[in-house]
ROLO-62928 format. One record per residue (C-alpha): y, x negated, z; residue number from 1; residue in one letter. Coordinates in steps of 0.02 Angstrom, whole numbers. Example, Ala and Ser with C-alpha at 12.3 -4.5 7.8 and 13.67 -1.06 7.14 Angstrom:
<pts>
<pt><Y>-225</Y><X>-615</X><Z>390</Z><nr>1</nr><rest>A</rest></pt>
<pt><Y>-53</Y><X>-684</X><Z>357</Z><nr>2</nr><rest>S</rest></pt>
</pts>
This chain:
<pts>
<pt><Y>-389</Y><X>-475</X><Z>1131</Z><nr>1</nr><rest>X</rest></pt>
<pt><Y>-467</Y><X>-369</X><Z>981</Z><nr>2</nr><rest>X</rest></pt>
<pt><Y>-533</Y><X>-192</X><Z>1032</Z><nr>3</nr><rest>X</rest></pt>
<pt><Y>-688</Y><X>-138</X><Z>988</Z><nr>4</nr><rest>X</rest></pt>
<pt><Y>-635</Y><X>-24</X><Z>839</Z><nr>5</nr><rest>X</rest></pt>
<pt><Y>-536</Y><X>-183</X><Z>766</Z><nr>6</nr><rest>X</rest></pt>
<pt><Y>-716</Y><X>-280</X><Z>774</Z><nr>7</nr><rest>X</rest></pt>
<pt><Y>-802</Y><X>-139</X><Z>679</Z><nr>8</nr><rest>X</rest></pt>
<pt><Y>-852</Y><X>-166</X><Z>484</Z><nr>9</nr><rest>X</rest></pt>
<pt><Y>-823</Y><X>32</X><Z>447</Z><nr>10</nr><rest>X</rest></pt>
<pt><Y>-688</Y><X>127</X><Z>530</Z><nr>11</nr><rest>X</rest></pt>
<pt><Y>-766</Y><X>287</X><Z>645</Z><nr>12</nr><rest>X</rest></pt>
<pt><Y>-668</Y><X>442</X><Z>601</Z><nr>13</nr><rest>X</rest></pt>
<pt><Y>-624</Y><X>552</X><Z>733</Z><nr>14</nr><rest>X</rest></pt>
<pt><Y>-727</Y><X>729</X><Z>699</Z><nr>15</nr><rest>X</rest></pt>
<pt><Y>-776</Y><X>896</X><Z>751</Z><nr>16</nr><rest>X</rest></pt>
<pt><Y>-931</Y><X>958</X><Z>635</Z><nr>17</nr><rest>X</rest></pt>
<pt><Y>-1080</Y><X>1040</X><Z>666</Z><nr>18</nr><rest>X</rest></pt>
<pt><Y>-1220</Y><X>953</X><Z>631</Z><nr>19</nr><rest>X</rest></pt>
<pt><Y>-1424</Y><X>980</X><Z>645</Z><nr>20</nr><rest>X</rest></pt>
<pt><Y>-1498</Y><X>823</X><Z>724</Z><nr>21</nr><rest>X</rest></pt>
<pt><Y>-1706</Y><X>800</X><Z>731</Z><nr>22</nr><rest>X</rest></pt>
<pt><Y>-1796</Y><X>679</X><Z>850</Z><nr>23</nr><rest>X</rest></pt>
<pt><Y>-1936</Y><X>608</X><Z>726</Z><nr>24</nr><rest>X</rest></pt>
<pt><Y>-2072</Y><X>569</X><Z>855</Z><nr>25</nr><rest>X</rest></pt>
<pt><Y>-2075</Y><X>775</X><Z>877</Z><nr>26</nr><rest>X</rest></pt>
<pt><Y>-1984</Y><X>844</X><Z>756</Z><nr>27</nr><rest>X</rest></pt>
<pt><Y>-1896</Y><X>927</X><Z>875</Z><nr>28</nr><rest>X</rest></pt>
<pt><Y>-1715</Y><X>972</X><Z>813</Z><nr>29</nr><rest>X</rest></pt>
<pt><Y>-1544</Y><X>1044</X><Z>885</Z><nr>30</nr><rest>X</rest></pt>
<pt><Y>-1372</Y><X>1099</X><Z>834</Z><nr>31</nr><rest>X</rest></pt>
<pt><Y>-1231</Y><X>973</X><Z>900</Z><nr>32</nr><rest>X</rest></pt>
<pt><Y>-1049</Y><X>940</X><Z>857</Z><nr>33</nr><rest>X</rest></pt>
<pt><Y>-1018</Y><X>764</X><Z>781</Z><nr>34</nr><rest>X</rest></pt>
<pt><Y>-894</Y><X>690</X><Z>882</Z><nr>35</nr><rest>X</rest></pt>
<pt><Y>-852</Y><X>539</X><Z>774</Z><nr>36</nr><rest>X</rest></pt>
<pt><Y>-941</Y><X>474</X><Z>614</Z><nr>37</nr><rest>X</rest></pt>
<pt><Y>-928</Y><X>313</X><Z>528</Z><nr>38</nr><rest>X</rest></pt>
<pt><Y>-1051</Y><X>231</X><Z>374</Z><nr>39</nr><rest>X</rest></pt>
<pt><Y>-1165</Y><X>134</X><Z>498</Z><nr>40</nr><rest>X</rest></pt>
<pt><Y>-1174</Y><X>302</X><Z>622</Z><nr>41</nr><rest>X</rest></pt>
<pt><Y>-1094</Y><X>436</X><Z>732</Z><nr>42</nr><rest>X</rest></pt>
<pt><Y>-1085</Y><X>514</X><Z>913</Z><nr>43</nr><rest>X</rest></pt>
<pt><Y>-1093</Y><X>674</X><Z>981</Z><nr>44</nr><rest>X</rest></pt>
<pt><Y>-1150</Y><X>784</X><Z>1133</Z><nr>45</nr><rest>X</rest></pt>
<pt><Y>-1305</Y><X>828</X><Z>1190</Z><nr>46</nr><rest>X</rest></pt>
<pt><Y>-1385</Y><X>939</X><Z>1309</Z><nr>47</nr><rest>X</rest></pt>
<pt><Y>-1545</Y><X>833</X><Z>1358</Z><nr>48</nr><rest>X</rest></pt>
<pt><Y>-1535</Y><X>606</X><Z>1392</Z><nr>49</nr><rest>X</rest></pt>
<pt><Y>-1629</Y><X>530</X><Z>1269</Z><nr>50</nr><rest>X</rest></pt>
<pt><Y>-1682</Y><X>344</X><Z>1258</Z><nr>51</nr><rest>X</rest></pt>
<pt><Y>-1593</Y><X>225</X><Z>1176</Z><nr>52</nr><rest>X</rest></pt>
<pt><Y>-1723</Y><X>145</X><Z>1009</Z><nr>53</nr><rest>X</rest></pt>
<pt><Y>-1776</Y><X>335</X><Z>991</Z><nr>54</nr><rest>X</rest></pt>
<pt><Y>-1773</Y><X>374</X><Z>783</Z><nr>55</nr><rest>X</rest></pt>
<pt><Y>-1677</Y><X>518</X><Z>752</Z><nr>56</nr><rest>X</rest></pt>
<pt><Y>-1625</Y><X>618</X><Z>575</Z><nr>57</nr><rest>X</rest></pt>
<pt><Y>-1460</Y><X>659</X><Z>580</Z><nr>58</nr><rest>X</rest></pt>
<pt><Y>-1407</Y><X>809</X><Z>437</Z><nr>59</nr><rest>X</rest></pt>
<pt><Y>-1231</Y><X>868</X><Z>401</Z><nr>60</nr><rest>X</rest></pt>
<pt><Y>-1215</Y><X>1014</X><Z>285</Z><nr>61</nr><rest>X</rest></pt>
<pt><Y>-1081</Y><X>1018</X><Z>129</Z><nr>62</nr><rest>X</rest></pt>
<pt><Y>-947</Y><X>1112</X><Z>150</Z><nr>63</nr><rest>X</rest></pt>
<pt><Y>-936</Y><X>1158</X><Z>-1</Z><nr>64</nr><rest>X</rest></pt>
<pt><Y>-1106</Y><X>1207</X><Z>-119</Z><nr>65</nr><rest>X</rest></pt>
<pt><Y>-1063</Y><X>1100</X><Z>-253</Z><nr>66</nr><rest>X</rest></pt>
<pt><Y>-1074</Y><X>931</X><Z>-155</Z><nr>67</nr><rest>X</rest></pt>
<pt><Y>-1240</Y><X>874</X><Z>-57</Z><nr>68</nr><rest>X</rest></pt>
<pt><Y>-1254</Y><X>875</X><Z>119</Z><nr>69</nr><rest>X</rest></pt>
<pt><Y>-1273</Y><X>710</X><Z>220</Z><nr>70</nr><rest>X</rest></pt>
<pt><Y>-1446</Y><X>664</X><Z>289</Z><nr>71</nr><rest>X</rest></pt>
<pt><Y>-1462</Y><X>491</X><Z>374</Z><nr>72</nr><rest>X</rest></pt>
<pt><Y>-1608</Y><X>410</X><Z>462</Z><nr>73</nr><rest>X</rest></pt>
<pt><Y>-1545</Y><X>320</X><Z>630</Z><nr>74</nr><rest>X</rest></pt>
<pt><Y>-1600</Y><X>272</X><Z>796</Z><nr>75</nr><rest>X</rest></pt>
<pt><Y>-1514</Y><X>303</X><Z>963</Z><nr>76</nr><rest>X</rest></pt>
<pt><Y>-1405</Y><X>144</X><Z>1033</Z><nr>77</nr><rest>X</rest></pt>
<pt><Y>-1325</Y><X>242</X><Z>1191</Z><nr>78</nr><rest>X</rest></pt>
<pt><Y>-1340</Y><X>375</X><Z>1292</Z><nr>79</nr><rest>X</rest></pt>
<pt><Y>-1216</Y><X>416</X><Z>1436</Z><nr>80</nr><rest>X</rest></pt>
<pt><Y>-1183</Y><X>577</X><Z>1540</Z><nr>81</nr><rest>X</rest></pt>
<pt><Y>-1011</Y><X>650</X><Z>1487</Z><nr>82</nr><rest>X</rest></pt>
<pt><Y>-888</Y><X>629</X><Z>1632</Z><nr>83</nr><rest>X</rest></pt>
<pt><Y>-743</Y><X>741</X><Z>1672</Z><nr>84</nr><rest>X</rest></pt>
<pt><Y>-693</Y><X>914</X><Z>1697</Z><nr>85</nr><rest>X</rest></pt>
<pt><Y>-794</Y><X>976</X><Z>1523</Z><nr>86</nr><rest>X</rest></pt>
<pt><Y>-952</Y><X>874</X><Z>1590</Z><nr>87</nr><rest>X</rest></pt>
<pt><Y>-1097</Y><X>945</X><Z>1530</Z><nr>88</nr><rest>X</rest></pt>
<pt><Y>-1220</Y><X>837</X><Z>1432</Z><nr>89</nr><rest>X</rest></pt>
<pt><Y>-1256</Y><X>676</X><Z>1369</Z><nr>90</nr><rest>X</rest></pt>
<pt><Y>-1156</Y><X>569</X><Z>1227</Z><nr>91</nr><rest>X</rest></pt>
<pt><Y>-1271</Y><X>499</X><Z>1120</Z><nr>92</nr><rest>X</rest></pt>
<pt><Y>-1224</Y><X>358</X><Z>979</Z><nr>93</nr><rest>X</rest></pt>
<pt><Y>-1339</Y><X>334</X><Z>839</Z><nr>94</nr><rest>X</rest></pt>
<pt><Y>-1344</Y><X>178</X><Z>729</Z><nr>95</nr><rest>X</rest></pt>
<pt><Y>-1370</Y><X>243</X><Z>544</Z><nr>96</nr><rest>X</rest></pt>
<pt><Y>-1540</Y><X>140</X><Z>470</Z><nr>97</nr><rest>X</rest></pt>
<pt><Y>-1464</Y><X>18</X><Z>340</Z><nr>98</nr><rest>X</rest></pt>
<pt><Y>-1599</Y><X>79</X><Z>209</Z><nr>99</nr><rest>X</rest></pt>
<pt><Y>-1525</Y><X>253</X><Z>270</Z><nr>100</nr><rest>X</rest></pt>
</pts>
């Protein structure tokens, strides 16, 4: 049986970066750590559920000055409460907008 990762188009790389992510119905935004991050989207841990279809900006700075930052329009696909010990919040997955 293939796994899900084997099924994807664009591998998801396993990460820990802070990233700024904006809700575009408000424009409210937060601080979160990406969790993963892949071409078509990423995951990562929020304090508050949020629908799934809800349009969000997601914005990763550069590391280093002389490179641009990543900015990516996307809209939420899941949303889950973390389980386990560490259990605080909500994973949310965002699918990247193909026109980004």
């Amino acid at each position: 049986m293939i796994g899900e990762e084997d099924r994807r188009d664009h591998r998801r790389m396993q990460v820990s970066t802070a990233a700024r992510v904006t809700w575009r119905s408000s424009g409210e935004s937060i601080s979160v750590q990406l969790e993963d991050l892949s071409a078509m989207g990423c995951a990562f841990v929020a304090q508050r559920e949020t629908d799934a279809g809800v349009g969000m900006t997601v914005s990763v700075p550069s590391p280093d000055g002389r490179l641009e930052g990543l900015e990516r329009h996307g809209r939420v696909v899941r949303c889950a409460p973390v389980e386990g010990a560490s259990g605080n919040g909500w994973r949310v997955a965002v699918a990247f907008d193909p026109e980004g």
